[in-house]
VOPA-798221 format. One line per 5 residues: number of its first residue (from 1); for each residue x, y, z of C-alpha. Coordinates in nm, 3 decimals, decimal comma. Example, Ala and Ser with C-alpha at 12.3 -4.5 7.8 and 13.67 -1.06 7.14 Angstrom:
// VOPA-798221
1	1,230:-0,450:0,780  1,367:-0,106:0,714 .
***
This chain:
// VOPA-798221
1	-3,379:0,304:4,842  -3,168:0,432:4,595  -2,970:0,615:4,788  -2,913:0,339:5,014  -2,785:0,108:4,740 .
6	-2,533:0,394:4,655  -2,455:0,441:4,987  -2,112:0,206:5,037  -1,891:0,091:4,805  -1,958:-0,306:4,895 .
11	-2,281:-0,216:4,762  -2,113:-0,190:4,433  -2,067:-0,540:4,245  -2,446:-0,599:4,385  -2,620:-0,266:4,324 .
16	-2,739:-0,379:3,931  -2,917:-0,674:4,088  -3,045:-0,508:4,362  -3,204:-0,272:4,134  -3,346:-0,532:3,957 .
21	-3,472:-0,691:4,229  -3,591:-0,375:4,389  -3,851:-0,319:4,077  -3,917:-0,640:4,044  -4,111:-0,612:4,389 .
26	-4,284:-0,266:4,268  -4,658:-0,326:4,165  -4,603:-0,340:3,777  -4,944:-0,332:3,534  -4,859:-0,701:3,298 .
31	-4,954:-0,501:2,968  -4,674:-0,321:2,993  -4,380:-0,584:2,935  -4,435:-0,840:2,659  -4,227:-1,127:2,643 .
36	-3,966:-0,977:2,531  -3,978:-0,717:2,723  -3,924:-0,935:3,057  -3,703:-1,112:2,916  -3,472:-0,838:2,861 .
41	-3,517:-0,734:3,241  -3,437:-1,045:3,322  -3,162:-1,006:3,107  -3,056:-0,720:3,375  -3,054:-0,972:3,696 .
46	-2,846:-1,257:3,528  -2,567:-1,019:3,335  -2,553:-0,755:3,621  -2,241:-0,965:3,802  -2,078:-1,010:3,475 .
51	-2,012:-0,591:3,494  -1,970:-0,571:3,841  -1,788:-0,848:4,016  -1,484:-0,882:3,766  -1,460:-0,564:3,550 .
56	-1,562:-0,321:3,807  -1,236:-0,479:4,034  -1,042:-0,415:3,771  -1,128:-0,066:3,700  -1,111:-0,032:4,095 .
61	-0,728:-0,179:4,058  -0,611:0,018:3,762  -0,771:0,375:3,876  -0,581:0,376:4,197  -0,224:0,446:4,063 .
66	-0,363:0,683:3,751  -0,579:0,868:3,985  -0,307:0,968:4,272  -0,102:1,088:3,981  -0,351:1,283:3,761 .
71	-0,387:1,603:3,784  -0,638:1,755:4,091  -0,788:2,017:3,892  -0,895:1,709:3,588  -1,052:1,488:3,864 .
76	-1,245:1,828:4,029  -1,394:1,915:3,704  -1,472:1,564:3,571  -1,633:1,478:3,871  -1,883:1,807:3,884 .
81	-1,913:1,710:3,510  -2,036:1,372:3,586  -2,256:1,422:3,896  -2,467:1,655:3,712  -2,570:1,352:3,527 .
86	-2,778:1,220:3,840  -3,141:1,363:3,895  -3,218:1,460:4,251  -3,404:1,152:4,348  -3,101:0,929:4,217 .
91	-2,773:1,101:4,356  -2,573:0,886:4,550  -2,459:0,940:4,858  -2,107:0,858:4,982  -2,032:0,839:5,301 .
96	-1,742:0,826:5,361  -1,613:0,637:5,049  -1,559:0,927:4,726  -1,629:0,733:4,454  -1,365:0,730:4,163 .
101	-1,464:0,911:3,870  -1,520:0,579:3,656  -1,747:0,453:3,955  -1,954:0,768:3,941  -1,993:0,708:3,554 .
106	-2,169:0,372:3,588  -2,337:0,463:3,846  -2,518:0,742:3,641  -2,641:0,438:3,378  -2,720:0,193:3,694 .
111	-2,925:0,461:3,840  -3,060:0,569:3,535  -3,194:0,201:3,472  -3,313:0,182:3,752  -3,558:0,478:3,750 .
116	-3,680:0,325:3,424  -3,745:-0,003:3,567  -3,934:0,137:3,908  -4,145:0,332:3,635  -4,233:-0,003:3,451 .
121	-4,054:0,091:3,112  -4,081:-0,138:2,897  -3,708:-0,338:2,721  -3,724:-0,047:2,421  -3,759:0,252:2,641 .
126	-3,481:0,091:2,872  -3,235:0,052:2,608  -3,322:0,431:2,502  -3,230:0,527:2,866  -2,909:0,330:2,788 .
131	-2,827:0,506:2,508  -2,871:0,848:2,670  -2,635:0,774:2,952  -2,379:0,676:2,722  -2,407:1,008:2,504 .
136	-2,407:1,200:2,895  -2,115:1,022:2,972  -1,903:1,103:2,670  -2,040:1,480:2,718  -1,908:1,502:3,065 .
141	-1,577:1,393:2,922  -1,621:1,682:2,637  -1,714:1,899:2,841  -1,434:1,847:3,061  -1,174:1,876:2,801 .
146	-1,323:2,209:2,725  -1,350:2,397:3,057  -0,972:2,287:3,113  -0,862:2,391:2,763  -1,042:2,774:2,800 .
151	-0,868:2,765:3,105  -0,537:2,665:2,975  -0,511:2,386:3,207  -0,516:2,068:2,945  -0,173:1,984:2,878 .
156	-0,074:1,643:2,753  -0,127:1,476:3,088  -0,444:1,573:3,155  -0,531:1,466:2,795  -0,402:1,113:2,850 .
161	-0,579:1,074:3,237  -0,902:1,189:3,055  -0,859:0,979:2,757  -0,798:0,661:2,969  -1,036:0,744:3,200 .
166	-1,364:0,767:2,950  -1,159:0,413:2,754  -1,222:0,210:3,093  -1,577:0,289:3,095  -1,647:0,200:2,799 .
171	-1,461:-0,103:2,798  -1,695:-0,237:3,159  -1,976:-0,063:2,946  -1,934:-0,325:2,667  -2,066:-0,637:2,755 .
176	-2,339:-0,524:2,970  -2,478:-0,342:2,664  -2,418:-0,649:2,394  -2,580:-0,879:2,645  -2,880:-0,645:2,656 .
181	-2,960:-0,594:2,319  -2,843:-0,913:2,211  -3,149:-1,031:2,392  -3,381:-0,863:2,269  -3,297:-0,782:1,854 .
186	-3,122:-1,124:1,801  -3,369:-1,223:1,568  -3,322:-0,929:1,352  -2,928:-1,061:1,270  -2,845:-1,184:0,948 .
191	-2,506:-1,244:0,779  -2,486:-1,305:0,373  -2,198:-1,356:0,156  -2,203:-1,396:-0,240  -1,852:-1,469:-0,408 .
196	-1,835:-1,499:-0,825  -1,527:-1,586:-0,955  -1,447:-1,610:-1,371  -1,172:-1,802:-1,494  -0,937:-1,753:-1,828 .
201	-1,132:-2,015:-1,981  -1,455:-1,869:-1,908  -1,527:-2,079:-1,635  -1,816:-1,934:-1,359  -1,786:-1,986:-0,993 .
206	-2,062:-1,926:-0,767  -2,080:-1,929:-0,381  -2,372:-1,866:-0,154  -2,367:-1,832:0,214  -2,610:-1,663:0,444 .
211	-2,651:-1,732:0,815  -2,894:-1,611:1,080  -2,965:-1,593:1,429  -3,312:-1,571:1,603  -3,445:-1,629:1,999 .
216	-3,700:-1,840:2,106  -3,895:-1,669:2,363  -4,030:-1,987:2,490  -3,739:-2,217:2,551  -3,473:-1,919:2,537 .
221	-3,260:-2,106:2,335  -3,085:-1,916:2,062  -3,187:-2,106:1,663  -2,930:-2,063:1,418  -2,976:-2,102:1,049 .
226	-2,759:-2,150:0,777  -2,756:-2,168:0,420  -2,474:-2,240:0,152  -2,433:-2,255:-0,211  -2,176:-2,395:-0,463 .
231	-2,211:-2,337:-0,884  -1,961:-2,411:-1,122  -2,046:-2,331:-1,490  -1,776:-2,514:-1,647  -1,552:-2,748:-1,573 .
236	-1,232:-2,676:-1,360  -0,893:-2,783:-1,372  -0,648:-2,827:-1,075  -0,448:-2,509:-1,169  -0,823:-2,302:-1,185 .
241	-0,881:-2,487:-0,792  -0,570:-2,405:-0,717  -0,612:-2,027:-0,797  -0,948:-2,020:-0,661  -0,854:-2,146:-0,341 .
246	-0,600:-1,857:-0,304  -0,907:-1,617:-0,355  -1,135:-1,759:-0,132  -0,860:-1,763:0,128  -0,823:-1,394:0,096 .
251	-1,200:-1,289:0,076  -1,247:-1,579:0,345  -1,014:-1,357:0,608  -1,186:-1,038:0,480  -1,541:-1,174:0,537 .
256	-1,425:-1,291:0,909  -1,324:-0,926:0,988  -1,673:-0,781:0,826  -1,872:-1,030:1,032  -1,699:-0,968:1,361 .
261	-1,661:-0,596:1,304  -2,078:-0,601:1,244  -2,089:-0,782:1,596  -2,012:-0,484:1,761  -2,286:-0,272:1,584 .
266	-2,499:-0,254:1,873  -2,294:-0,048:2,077  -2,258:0,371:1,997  -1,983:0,349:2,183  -1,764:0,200:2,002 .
271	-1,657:0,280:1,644  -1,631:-0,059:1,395  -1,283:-0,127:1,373  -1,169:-0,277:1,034  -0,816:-0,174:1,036 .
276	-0,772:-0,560:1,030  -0,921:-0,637:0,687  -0,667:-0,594:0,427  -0,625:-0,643:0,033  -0,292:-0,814:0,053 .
281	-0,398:-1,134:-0,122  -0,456:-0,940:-0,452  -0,099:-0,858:-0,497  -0,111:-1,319:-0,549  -0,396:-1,336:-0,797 .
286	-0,305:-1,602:-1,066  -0,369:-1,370:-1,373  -0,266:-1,721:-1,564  -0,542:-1,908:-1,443  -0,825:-1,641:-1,322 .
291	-0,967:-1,328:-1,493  -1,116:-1,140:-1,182  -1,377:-1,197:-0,893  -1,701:-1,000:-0,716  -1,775:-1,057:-0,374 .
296	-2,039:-0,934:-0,154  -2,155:-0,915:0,236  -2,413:-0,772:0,378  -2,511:-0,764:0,757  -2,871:-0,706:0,868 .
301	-2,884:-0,598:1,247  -3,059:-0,459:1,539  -3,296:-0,266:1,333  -3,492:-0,111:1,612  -3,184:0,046:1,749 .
306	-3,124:0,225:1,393  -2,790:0,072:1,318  -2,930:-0,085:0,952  -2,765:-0,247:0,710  -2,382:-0,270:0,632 .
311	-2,249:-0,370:0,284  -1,928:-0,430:0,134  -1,882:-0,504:-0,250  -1,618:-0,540:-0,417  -1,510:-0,627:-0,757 .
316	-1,148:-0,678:-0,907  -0,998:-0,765:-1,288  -0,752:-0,816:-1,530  -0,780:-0,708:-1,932  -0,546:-0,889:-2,084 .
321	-0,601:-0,695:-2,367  -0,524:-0,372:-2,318  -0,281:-0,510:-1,981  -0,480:-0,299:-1,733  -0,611:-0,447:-1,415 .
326	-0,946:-0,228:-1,198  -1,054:-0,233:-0,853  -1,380:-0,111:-0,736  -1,477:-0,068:-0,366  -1,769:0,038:-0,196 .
331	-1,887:0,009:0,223  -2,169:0,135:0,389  -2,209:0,099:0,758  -2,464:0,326:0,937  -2,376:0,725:0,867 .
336	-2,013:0,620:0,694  -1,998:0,589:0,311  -1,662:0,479:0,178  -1,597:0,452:-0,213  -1,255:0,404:-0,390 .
341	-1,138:0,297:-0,731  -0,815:0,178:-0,863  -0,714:0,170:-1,263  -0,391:0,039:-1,275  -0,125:-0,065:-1,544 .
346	-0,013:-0,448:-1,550  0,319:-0,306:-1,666  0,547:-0,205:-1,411  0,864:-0,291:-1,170  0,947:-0,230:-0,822 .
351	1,011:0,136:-0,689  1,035:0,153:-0,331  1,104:0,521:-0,270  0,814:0,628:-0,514  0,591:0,416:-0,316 .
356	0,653:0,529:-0,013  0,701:0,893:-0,173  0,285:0,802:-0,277  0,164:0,703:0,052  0,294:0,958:0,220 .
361	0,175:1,225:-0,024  -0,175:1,024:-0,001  -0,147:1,086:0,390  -0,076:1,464:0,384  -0,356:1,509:0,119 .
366	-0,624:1,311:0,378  -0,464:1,540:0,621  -0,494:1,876:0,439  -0,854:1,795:0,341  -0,937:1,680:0,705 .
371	-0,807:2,000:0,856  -0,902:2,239:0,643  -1,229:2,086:0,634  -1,320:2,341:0,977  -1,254:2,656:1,104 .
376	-1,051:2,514:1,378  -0,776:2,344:1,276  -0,764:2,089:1,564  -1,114:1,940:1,465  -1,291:1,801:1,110 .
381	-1,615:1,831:0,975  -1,606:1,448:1,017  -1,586:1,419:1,410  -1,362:1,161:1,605  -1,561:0,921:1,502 .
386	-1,572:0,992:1,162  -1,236:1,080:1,176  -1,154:0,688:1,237  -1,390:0,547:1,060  -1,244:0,720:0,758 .
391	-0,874:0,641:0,815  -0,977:0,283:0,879  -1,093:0,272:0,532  -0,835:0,503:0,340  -0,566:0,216:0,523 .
396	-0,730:0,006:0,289  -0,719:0,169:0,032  -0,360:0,243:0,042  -0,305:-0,132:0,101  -0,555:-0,231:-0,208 .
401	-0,260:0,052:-0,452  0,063:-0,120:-0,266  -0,092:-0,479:-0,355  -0,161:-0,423:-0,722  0,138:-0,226:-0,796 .
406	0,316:-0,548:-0,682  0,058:-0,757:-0,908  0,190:-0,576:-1,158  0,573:-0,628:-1,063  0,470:-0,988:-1,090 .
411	0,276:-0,969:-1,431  0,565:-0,787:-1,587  0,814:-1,062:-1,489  0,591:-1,313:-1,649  0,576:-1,159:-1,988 .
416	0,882:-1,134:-2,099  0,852:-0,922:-2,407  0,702:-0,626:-2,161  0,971:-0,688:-1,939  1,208:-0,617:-2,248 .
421	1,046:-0,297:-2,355  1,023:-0,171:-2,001  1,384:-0,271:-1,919  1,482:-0,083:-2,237  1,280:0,256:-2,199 .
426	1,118:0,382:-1,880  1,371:0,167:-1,609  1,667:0,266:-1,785  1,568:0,664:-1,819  1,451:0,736:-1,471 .
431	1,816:0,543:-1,339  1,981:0,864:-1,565  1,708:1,092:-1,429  1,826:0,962:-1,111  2,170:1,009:-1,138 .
436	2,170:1,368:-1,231  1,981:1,494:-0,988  2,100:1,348:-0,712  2,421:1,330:-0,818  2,552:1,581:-1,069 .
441	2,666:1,896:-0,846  2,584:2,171:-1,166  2,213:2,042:-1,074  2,008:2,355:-0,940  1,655:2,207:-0,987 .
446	1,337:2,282:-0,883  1,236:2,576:-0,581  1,122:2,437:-0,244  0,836:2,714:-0,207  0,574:2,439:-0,220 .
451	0,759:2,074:-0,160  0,725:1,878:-0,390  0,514:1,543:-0,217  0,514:1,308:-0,561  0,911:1,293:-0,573 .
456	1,108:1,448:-0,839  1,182:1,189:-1,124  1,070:0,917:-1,288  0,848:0,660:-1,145  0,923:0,278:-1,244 .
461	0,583:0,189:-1,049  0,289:0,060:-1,330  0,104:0,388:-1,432  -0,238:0,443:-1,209  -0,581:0,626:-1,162 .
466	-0,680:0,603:-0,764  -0,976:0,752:-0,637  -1,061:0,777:-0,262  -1,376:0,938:-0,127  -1,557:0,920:0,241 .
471	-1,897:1,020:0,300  -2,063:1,096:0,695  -2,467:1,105:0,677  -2,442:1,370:0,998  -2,845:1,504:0,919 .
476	-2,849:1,862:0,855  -2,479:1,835:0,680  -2,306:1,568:0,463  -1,916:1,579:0,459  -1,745:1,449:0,182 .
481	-1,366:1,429:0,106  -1,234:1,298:-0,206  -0,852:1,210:-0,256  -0,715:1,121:-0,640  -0,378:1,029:-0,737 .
486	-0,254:0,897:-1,096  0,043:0,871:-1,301  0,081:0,830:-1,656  0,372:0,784:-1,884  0,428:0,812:-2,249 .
491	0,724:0,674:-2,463  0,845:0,850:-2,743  1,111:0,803:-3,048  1,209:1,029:-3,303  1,531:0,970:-3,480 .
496	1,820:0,938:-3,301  1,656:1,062:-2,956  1,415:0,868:-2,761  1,260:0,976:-2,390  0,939:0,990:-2,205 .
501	0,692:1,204:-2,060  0,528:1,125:-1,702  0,305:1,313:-1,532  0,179:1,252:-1,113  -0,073:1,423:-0,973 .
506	-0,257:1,416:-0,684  -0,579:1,634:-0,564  -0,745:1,650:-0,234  -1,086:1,799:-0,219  -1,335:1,846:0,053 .
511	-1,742:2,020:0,065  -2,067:1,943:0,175  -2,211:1,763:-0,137  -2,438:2,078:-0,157  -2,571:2,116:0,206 .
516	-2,387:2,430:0,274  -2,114:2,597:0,022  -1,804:2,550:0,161  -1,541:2,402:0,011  -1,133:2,315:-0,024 .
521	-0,962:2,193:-0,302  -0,568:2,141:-0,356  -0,436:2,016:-0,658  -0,062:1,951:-0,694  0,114:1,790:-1,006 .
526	0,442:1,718:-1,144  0,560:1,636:-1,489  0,931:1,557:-1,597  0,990:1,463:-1,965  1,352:1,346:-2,053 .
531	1,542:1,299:-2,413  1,785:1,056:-2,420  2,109:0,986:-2,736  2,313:0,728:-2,740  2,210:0,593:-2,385 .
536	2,275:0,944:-2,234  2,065:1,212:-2,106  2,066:1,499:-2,331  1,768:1,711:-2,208  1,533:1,693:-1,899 .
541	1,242:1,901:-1,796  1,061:1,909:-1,505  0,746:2,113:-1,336  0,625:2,147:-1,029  0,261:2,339:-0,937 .
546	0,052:2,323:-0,656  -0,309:2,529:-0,643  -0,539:2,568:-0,388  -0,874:2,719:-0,367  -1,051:2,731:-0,077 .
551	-1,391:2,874:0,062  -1,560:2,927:0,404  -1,858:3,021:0,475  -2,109:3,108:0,807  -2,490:3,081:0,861 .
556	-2,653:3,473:0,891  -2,961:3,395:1,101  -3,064:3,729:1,082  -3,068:3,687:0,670  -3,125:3,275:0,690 .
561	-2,829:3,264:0,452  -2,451:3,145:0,426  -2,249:3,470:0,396  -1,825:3,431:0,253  -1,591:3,462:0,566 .
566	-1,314:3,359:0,360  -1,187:3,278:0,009  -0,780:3,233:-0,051  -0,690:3,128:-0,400  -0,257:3,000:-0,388 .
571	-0,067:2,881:-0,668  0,293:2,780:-0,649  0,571:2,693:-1,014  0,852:2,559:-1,048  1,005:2,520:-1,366 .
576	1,363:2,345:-1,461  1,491:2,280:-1,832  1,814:2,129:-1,863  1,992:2,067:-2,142  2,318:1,873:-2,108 .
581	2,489:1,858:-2,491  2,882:1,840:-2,580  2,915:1,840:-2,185  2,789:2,188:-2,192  2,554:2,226:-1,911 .
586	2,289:2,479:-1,994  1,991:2,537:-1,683  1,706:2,737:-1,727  1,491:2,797:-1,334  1,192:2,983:-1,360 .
591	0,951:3,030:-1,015  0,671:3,233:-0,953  0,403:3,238:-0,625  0,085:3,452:-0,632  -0,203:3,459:-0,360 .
596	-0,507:3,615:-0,321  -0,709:3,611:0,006  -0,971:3,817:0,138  -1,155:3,790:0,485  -1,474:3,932:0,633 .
601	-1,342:4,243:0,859  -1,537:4,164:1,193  -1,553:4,496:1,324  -1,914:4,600:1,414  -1,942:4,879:1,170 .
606	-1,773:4,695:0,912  -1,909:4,355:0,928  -1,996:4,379:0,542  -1,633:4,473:0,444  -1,367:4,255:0,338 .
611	-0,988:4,278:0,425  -0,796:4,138:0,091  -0,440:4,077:0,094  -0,191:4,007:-0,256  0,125:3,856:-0,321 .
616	0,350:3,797:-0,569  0,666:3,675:-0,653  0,837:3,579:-0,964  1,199:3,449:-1,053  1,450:3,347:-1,322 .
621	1,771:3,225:-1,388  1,989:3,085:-1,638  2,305:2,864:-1,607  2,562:2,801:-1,806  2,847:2,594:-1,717 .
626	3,127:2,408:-1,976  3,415:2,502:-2,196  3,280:2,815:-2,400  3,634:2,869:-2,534  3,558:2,604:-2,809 .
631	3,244:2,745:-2,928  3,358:3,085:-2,948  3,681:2,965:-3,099  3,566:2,709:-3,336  3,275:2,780:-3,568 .
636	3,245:2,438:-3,671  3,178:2,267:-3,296  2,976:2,575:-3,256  2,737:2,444:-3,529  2,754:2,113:-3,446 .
641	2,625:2,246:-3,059  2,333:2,477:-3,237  2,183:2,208:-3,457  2,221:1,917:-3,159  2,078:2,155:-2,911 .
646	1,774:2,274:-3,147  1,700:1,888:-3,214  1,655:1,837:-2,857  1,435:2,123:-2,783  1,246:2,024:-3,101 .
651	1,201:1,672:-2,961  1,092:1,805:-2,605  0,870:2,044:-2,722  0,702:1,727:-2,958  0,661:1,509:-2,658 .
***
């Protein structure tokens, strides 16, 4: 019978039903289904033509062109890949139609389902069978991938023909799979959302709202229910509504995205996309009116299918006080943990190359950790999966640090006495910072062995402590990567001569929170401190070091132990003091490099030996450049040069 449905491809946007149908005639013992259980089979019959008649004819349409022009070898493999899938009793037969790869994909879930349903499984076993056939399929595709790449046959165009291949079935996959499990764990979803807002005056704001969705077997009506809650401890003004209403706008839109993202939490296929949620709105929180906000959701869904519980809290405010504003952040959604924390200054001003100069070094960090995270540097410890799942949440984080940096544009523009002292110190030192280095030709500067990702100079952004982390729950192993970057800056005055100190640093670490012992850790920083007479630049220093240490390690069975493959520790200076004094341009450069690896020698008689390999380099130079007549010649300006140039390297050493 099977075979028969298979057999032609008219058969196609019917075969679901027919299946359906099919068992439905097969003797069937009534303890076996409950309620719920028929209902989901039922579920089958009426959603089957939703697949098949409209999606199906547009895979049909769109493989035609992408599969004449792929490459023969991809389609060959794929399609031994994916016929493996079938058992003997359910592989189709053809004719004279060959199925396109996509058709011989669903067909290994239709058939699947159907061998369930002529065994009377019941809904939860059917769903399981589901499940499987979706994990087969995306095998067949990984398995593909592989046999091609050993055979060094998967070039960019086979990559993008597989790629768009597994998308489309995944995408006709969709609804079929949220109708059927819609059906059956409806009752299970539940949607709450808690908001508490605090005003200047010490005004409370509370809001409640939880919703819920259940089936009635009886009727088969869905019942929705719905709950909301509104507390105000204090009375509010129109300026406090006014400010609130910008809030709840902004965690309004957030909690739309959570909500529709948890929708889709049913289906393993598909990875929760919440590259739409964004922080934005708190770079508009009325600091005049409001003094911060917490806000919670929480999704309850599909329990029996093991997706859980996702949460999302999140708490932001401003201390007048001591003019700092904090961000906390934390989400949980099935294996992904993502945590990040922002201390930021409410002092600041607008720096567009620094803050593009941070993202970007926030990127590469992610990016070192991610691939240094494996053996093989084309694949994390995280998984594809994971892989998204922790960009999507490190893009919010990077939008959360772009929005309260710009908070803090804004706050310093409303207080005009910070404004005053920022316009007079940091702004006005890093434009002469500026100015010599990129335009002063005696300028040597620092050495490019390790570039410098921070950007040389000094930062007018609001001084910062960021911390990103992301978690994946993968059983036996728990990957964990953990990205900080902060900036601090000191003022200083001390006679004539006044300057500042700033150091950035960022660090990008990676491990298995203790489940096995390797590890990576970079950590790169770079301080410049400046001192400034009579509005000039008299002396700047600068440094530049980057470390890292890494570990890797392999599992022994024969001992039942991780043994060292390889440790590499790196460190990289750079060191520039200039002092510029009676137009006298004196440059000190000092670099140095050392590294130490060693690696497991994997000869077989050798196997406990290690291969270590050393460098190091070290280099300095001094400049002098100006009119050394006059202090040779001239005792007096000579003097005057000693005692000016030992005040500035008094002051800098101070700082």
């Amino acid at each position: 019978m099977v075979n028969n449905i298979f057999g032609s491809q008219a058969n196609l946007s019917t075969m679901l039903t027919q299946s359906v149908n099919n068992a439905n005639q097969t003797p069937a013992t009534p303890s076996l289904h409950n309620s719920g259980d028929l209902q989901a089979i039922n579920d089958l019959q009426t959603n089957a033509p939703k697949i098949t008649d409209e999606l199906l004819s547009q895979l049909n349409n769109e493989t035609i062109d992408e599969a004449l022009a792929s490459n023969q070898k991809v389609e060959d493999v794929l399609q031994q890949q994916l016929t493996s899938l079938f058992t003997i009793s359910s592989t189709p037969s053809t004719l004279n139609y060959k199925l396109s790869n996509e058709e011989l994909a669903l067909r290994t879930v239709i058939s699947s389902q159907h061998e369930g349903l002529l065994k009377n499984e019941n809904s939860t076993q059917l769903i399981e069978r589901l499940n499987t056939s979706v994990k087969n399929i995306q095998g067949a595709y990984a398995n593909t991938s592989d046999i091609l790449s050993s055979l060094g046959q998967l070039g960019h165009e086979q990559k993008t023909f597989l790629a768009s291949s597994q998308q489309r079935v995944e995408r006709t996959l969709n609804p079929y799979m949220e109708s059927l499990n819609r059906k059956k764990y409806e009752d299970d979803d539940n949607n709450l959302f808690e908001l508490s807002v605090k005003t200047k005056e010490g005004d409370v704001i509370n809001i409640t709202f939880n919703s819920s969705q259940g089936y009635d077997e009886e009727t088969g009506e869905a019942i929705d229910g719905f709950g909301i809650s509104y507390e105000v401890n204090g009375d509010l003004s129109e300026a406090e509504h006014k400010a609130l209403s910008q809030v709840l706008s902004g965690v309004g839109e957030m909690a739309d995205e959570f909500f529709k993202v948890s929708e889709n939490s049913f289906n393993p296929i598909l990875v929760p996309n919440q590259t739409d949620m964004s922080l934005y709105f708190l770079a508009g929180f009325n600091s005049e009116q409001l003094v911060g906000f917490n806000v919670s959701f929480s999704t309850t869904q599909n329990d029996a299918l093991d997706t859980g519980e996702n949460t999302l809290d999140l708490s932001y405010s401003i201390d007048e006080a001591s003019n700092q504003q904090a961000l906390v952040f934390k989400a949980e959604s099935g294996q992904n943990d993502i945590d990040f924390a922002l201390d930021m200054s409410t002092i600041g001003a607008k720096d567009t190359q620094q803050m593009q100069q941070y993202l970007a070094s926030l990127d590469q960090s992610l990016e070192d950790s991610r691939v240094n995270s494996a053996e093989d540097s084309k694949d994390s410890a995280f998984g594809r999966k994971g892989d998204e799942a922790m960009q999507q949440g490190f893009a919010l984080f990077k939008g959360a640090f772009a929005s309260m940096s710009s908070a803090a544009e804004r706050y310093s523009n409303l207080e005009s006495l910070a404004e005053q002292q920022f316009n007079d110190g940091r702004a006005m030192v890093a434009d002469l910072v500026d100015n010599m280095v990129t335009n002063d030709p005696r300028y040597q500067g620092l050495g490019d062995k390790a570039p410098n990702t921070l950007g040389a100079g000094v930062s007018k952004l609001a001084d910062f402590d960021a911390t990103f982390s992301y978690a994946l729950d993968s059983g036996d192993y728990q990957p964990k990567s953990t990205i900080e970057l902060s900036q601090a800056t000191e003022q200083t005055q001390l006679g004539e001569l006044s300057g500042l100190t700033q150091s950035k640093n960022v660090n990008s670490h990676f491990d298995y929170q203790y489940s096995r012992p390797d590890y990576y850790n970079k950590a790169e920083s770079y301080n410049v401190g400046t001192a400034v007479k009579n509005k000039e630049l008299v002396g700047l220093d600068q440094s530049h070091e980057v470390d890292v240490d890494t570990k890797m390690y392999g599992f022994n069975p024969q001992t039942n132990q991780f043994e060292l493959q390889m440790a590499m520790q790196e460190q990289t200076v750079s060191k520039s003091d200039i002092r510029l004094i009676d137009d006298i341009w004196l440059e000190e450069n000092e670099n140095s490099y050392s590294m130490h690896k060693k690696e497991r020698d994997e000869s077989d008689d050798k196997q406990d030996d290690f291969i270590e390999t050393n460098r190091h380099s070290h280099t300095k130079l001094v400049t002098l450049i100006g009119d050394l007549d006059k202090l040779a010649e001239n005792k007096n300006v000579r003097r005057e040069y000693l005692t000016n140039l030992s005040q500035v390297n008094f002051f800098m050493d101070k700082k």
